[in-house]
C-alpha positions in Angstrom: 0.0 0.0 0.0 1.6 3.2 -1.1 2.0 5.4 1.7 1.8 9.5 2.1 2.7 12.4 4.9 -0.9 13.6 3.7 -3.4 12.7 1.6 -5.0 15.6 0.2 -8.9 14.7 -1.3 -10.5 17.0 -3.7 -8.2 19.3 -6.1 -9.9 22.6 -5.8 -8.6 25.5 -4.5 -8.8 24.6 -1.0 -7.4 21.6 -1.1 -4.6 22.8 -3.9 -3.8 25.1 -1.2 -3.5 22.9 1.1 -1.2 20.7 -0.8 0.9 23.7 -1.8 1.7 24.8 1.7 2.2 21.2 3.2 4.7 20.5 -0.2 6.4 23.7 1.1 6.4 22.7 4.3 8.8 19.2 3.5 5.7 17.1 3.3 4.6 14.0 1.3 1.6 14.8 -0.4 -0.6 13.2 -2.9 -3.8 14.8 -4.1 -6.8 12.7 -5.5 -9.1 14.1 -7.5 -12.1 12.5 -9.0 -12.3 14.8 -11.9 -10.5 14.9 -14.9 -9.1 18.5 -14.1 -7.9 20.8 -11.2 -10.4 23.6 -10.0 -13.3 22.0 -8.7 -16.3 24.4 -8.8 -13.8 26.7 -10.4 -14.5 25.9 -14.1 -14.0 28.1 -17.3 -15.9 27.3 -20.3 -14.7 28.3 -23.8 -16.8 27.2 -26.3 -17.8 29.7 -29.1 -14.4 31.4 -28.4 -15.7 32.7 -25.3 -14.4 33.1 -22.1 -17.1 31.5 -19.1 -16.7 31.0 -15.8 -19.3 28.1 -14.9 -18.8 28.2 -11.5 -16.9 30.8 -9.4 -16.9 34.2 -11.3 -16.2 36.6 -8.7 -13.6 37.5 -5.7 -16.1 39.0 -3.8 -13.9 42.1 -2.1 -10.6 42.8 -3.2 -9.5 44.4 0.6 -6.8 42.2 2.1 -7.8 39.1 -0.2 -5.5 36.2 -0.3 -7.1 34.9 -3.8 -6.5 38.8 -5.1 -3.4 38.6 -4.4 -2.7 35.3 -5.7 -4.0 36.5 -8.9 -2.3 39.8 -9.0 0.9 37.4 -8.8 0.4 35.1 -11.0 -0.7 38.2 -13.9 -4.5 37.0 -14.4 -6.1 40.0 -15.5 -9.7 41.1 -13.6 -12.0 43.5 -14.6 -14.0 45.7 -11.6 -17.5 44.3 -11.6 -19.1 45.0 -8.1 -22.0 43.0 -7.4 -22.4 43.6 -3.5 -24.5 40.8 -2.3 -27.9 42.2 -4.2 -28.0 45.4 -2.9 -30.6 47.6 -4.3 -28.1 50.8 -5.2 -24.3 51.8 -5.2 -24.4 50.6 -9.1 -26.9 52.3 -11.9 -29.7 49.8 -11.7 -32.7 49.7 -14.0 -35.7 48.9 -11.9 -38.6 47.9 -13.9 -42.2 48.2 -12.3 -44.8 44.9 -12.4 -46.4 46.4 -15.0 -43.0 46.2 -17.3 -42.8 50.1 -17.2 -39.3 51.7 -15.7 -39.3 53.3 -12.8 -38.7 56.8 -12.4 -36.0 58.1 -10.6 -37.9 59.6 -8.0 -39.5 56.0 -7.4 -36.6 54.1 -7.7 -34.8 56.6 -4.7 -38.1 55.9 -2.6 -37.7 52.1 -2.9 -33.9 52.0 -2.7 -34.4 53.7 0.6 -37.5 51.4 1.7 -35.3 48.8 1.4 -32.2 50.7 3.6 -34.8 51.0 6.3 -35.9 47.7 6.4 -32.1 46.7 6.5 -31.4 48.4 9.5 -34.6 47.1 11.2 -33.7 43.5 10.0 -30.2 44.0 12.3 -31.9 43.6 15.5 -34.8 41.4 14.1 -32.1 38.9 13.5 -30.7 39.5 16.6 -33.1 38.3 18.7 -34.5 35.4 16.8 -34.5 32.5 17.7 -32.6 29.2 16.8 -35.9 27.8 14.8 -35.6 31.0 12.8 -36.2 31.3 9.0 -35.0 34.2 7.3 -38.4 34.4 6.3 -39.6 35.5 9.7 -37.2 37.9 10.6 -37.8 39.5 7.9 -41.6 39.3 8.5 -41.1 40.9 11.7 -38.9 43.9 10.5 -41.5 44.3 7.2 -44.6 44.2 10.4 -42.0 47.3 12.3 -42.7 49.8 9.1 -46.2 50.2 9.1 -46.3 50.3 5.2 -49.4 49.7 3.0 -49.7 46.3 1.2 -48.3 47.3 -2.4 -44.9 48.7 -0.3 -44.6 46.3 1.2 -44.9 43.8 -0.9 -42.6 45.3 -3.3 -39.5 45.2 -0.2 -40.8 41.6 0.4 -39.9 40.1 -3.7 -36.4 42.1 -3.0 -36.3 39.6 0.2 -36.6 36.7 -1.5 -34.5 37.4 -4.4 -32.0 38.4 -2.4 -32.0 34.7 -0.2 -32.2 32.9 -3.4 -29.2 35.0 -5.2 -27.1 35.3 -2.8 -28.0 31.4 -1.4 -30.0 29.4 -4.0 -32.3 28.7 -1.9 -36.3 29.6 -0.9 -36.7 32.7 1.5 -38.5 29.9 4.2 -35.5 27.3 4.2 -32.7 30.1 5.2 -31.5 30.1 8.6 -32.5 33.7 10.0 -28.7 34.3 10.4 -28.1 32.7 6.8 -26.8 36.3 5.5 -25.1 37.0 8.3 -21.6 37.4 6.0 -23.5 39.0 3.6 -20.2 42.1 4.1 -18.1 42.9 1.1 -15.1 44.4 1.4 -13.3 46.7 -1.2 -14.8 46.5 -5.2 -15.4 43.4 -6.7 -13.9 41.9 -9.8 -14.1 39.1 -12.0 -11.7 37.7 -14.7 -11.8 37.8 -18.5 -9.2 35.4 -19.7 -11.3 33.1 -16.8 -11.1 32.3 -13.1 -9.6 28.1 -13.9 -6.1 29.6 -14.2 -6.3 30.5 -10.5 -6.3 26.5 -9.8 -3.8 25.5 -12.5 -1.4 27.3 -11.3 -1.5 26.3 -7.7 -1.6 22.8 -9.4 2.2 23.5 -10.9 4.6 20.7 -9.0 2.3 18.8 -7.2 1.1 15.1 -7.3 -2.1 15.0 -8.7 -4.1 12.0 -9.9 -7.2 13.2 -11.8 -10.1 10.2 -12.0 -9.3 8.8 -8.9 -12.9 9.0 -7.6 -12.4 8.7 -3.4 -14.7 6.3 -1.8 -13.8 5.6 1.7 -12.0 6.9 4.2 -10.6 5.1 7.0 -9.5 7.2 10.3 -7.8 6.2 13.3 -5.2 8.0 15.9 -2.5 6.1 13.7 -3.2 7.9 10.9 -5.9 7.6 7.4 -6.8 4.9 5.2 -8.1 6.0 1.7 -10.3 4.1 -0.6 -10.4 4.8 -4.5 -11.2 3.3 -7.7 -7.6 2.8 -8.6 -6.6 1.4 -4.7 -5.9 2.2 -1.3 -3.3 4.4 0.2 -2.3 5.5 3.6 -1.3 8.2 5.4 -0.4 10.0 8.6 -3.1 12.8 8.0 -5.6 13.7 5.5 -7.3 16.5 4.0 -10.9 16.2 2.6 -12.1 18.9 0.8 -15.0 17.5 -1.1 -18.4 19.3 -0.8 -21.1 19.5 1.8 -23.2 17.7 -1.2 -20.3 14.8 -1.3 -20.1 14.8 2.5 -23.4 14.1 2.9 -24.0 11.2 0.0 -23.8 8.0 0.4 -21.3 7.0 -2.0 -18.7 8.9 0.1 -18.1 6.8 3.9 -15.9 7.8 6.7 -15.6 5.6 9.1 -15.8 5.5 11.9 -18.5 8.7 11.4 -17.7 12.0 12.1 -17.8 13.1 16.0 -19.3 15.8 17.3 -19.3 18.7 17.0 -18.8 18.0 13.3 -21.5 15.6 12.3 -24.4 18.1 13.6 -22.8 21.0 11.6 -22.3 18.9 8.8 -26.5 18.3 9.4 -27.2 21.7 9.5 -25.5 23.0 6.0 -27.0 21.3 2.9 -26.4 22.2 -0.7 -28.2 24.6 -3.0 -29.9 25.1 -6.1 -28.3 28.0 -7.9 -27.4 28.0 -11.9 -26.1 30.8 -14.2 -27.7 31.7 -17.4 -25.0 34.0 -19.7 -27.4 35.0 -23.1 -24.4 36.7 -25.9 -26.6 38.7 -28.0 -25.2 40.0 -31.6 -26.6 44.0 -30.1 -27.3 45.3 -26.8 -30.8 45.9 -26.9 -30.9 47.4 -23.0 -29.2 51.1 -21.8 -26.0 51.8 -21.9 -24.6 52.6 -18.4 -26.8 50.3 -16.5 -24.8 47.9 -14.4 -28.7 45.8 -13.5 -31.8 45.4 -14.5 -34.7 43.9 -12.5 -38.2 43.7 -12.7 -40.7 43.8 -10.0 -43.9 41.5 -9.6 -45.1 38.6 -10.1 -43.4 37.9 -13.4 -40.3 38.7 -12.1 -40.8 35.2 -9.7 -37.8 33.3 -11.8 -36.2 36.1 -13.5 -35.8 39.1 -12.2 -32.4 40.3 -12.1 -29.9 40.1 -15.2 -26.4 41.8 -15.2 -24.5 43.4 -18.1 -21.0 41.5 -18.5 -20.5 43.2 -22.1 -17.7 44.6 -20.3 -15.9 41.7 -20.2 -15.5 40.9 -23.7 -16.9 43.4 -25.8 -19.9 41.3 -27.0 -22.9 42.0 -25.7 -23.7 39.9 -22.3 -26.5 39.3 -20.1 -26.1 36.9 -17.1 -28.9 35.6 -14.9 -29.6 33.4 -12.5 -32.2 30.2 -12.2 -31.9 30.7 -8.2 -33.5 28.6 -5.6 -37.2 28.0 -7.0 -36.4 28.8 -10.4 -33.4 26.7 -10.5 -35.5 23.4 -8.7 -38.5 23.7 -11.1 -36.3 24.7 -14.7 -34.4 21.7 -13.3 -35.5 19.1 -16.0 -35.8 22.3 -18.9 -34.2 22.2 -21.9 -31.8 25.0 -22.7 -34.4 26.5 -25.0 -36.8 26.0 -22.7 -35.0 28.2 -20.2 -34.3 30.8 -23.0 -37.5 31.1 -24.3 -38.8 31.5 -20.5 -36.2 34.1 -19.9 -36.6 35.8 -23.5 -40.5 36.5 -22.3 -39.9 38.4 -19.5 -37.4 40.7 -21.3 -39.8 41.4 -24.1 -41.8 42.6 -21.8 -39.6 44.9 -20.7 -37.7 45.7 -23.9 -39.9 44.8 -26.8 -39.0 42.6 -29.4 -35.6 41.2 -28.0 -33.8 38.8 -30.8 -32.7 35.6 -29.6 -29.2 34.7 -28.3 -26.4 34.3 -30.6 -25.2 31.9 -28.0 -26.1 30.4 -24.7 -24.2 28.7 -21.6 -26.1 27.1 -18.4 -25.0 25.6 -15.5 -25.8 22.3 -14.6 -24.6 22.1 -10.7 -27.5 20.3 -8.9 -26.7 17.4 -11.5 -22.9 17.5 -10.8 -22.2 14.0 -9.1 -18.7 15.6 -7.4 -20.5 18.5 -5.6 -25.1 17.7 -5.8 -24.9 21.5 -6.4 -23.0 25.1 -6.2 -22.4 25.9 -2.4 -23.6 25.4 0.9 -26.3 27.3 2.8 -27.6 27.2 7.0 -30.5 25.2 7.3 -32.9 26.6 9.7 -31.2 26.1 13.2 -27.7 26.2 11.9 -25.5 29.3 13.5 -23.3 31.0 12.0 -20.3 28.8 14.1 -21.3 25.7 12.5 -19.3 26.8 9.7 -15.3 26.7 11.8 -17.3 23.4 13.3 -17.5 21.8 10.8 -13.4 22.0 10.7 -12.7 21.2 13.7 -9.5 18.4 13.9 -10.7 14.8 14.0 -9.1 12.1 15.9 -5.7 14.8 14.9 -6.0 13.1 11.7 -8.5 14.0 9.5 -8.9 17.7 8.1 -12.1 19.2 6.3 -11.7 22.3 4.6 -13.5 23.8 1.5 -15.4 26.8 1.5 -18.3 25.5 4.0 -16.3 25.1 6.6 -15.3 29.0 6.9 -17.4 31.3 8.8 -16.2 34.9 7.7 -17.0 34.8 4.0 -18.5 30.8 3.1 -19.5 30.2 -0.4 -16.3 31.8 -2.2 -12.8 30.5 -3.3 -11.7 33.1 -0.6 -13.5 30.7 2.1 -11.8 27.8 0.1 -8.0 29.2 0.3 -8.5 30.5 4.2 -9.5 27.0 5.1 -6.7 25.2 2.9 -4.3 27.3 4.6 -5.7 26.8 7.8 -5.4 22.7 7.5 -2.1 23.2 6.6 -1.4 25.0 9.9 -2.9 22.8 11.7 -1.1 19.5 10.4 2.6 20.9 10.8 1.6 22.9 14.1 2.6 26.3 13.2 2.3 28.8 11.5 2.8 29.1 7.3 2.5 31.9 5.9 -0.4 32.2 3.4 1.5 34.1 0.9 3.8 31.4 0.3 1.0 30.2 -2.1 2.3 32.5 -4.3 4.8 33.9 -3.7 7.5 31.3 -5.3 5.7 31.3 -8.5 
């Protein structure tokens, strides 16, 4: 049986990190990954000579960012594209009425600032829920505190929901109450035009990696790990699993003997989501220039309400979308034009006779075998601490780290590279130096 320092499972950019740093650090280390490439849910598409990030697309706050950095080192250009976690302003938005008429300045201050009130209320509303929480009724509660009419509120209420199924894929009733607790940016936003994979391919460079070596078992004890694959068993003195919470959780994928507490119950309390990207090229921008967003109020804007001009990017005109939560459940079976014709209707009746794409890329995460979907959420009960939890050193053996398992900013390759670096820490007993990650390229 071949025999490792550390077996690192999952070649994303958590557990690339990982590997990096322990490599650096004198250590044996063999990564298994059950795809046939590096990145994980880090995945450029480039079909129709385009550039598309399937998966991660943004660093989500440039301020004192280790994945910034790394990028900035290894030359990958970004572009400034500030999304800040579906807030209503600080970009030109387009709102659009529910009768498919935009709103007029003056209206679009007055619900911009509906929203900023209900915002600050929400603070203490979440606050003092309690663990049974949904987002749902803290938000209820702050909504209650305004004493607006029905169509005001109601309008502040859709922007609630959105916002849980953008920012977590899932349904406004199914989010913890502190589910957008991180919901903090810090410093612009930017995303990458020559594409996000060349992140992980370069933290790949020197190390051991065996693509399609799907991981099935993994054996812990105080004398170290025994991993299962399709190709063999190997052992080591300590292990790194950064599969997802989706993988975790599936059958298919045993640790033995199960995870202690208080791992396990955090592990219960996160679950996957549903959350896929719809990028529409069109051969003329057919929406105003300037405008950052565009969303639609009402009941047709239930599936699609938001789209986002990424023309920038390439200098072809862009929209990208989101099947988010509902939308992304009941689309789940669609065909492609299916989900473009649905998505073509409600521009029309914003814009009029909008052409159809010239081309067309959708995500496909809840049907992705190595993740069961795109990130983690809290389930209602989960606290915000169930994220380090879920980390926490087993048997001194076994390590998990990927973006779950980060409280401070979950859900982003940021999250990912933290917690890689912190296993790495862990297993030599000191402290590394994140920067080495990228510093000796």
């Amino acid at each position: 049986m071949e025999h490792f320092d550390t077996i690192v499972v999952g070649a994303g950019v958590s557990g690339l990190t990982a590997a990096h740093l322990l490599v650096e650090a004198g250590r044996d280390v063999v990564v298994f990954e059950a795809r046939d490439r590096v990145g994980g849910r880090v995945s450029t598409d480039r079909r129709f000579g385009l550039t598309t990030d399937m998966g991660a697309s943004w660093i989500h706050g440039i301020t004192d960012s280790p994945v910034a950095a790394a990028a900035e080192a290894f030359g990958m250009p970004t572009v400034e594209f500030t999304v800040g976690g579906y807030q209503p302003d600080s970009r030109p938005i387009a709102y659009y009425g529910p009768d498919g008429k935009r709103l007029t300045d003056a209206a679009t201050r007055a619900f911009v600032a509906d929203i900023h009130a209900l915002d600050a209320a929400l603070v203490d509303a979440v606050a003092a829920s309690d663990p049974g929480a949904s987002y749902r009724d803290v938000t209820e509660i702050a909504l209650a505190a305004q004493g607006w009419d029905d169509e005001r509120t109601q309008r502040v209420r859709e922007y609630l929901e959105h916002r849980s199924e953008e920012q977590y894929g899932v349904r406004i009733e199914e989010l913890a109450a502190h589910g957008l607790d991180d919901d903090v940016i810090e410093g612009d936003e930017v995303v990458f035009p020559d594409g996000y994979d060349r992140l992980p391919r370069k933290l790949a460079e020197g190390l051991d990696i065996r693509l399609i070596h799907v991981v099935t078992r993994i054996e812990w004890s105080e004398g170290g790990v025994v991993v299962t694959t399709d190709h063999g068993t190997f052992s080591a003195d300590t292990a790194v699993v950064t599969v997802p919470v989706g993988v975790l959780q599936s059958e298919e994928f045993v640790i033995e003997p199960p995870l202690p507490q208080p791992v396990a119950g955090a592990l219960a309390r996160l679950r996957m989501n549903a959350f896929e990207k719809v990028f529409l090229r069109f051969a003329a921008k057919f929406w105003d220039d300037g405008v950052y967003a565009i969303r639609q109020q009402g009941p047709e804007g239930r599936w699609w309400h938001s789209w986002y001009d990424l023309t920038a990017l390439h200098d072809t005109p862009t929209l990208l979308t989101f099947a988010a939560g509902p939308a992304a459940v009941e689309t789940w079976d669609w065909t492609e034009d299916e989900i473009v014709q649905s998505i073509l209707e409600q521009l029309r009746r914003l814009y009029g006779d909008v052409p159809a794409p010239t081309s067309v890329h959708i995500t496909d995460w809840q049907d992705d075998p190595w993740s069961h979907g795109s990130y983690a959420y809290m389930k209602i009960g989960a606290t915000t601490a169930d994220h380090d939890d879920l980390a926490t050193p087993i048997g001194g053996v076994l390590h998990l780290a990927g973006e779950a398992t980060w409280t401070d900013d979950p859900a982003t390759v940021t999250a990912a590279m933290f917690s890689g670096h912190r296993a790495a820490e862990r297993i030599v007993g000191g402290g590394i130096p994140i920067e080495a990650v990228w510093s000796d390229r």
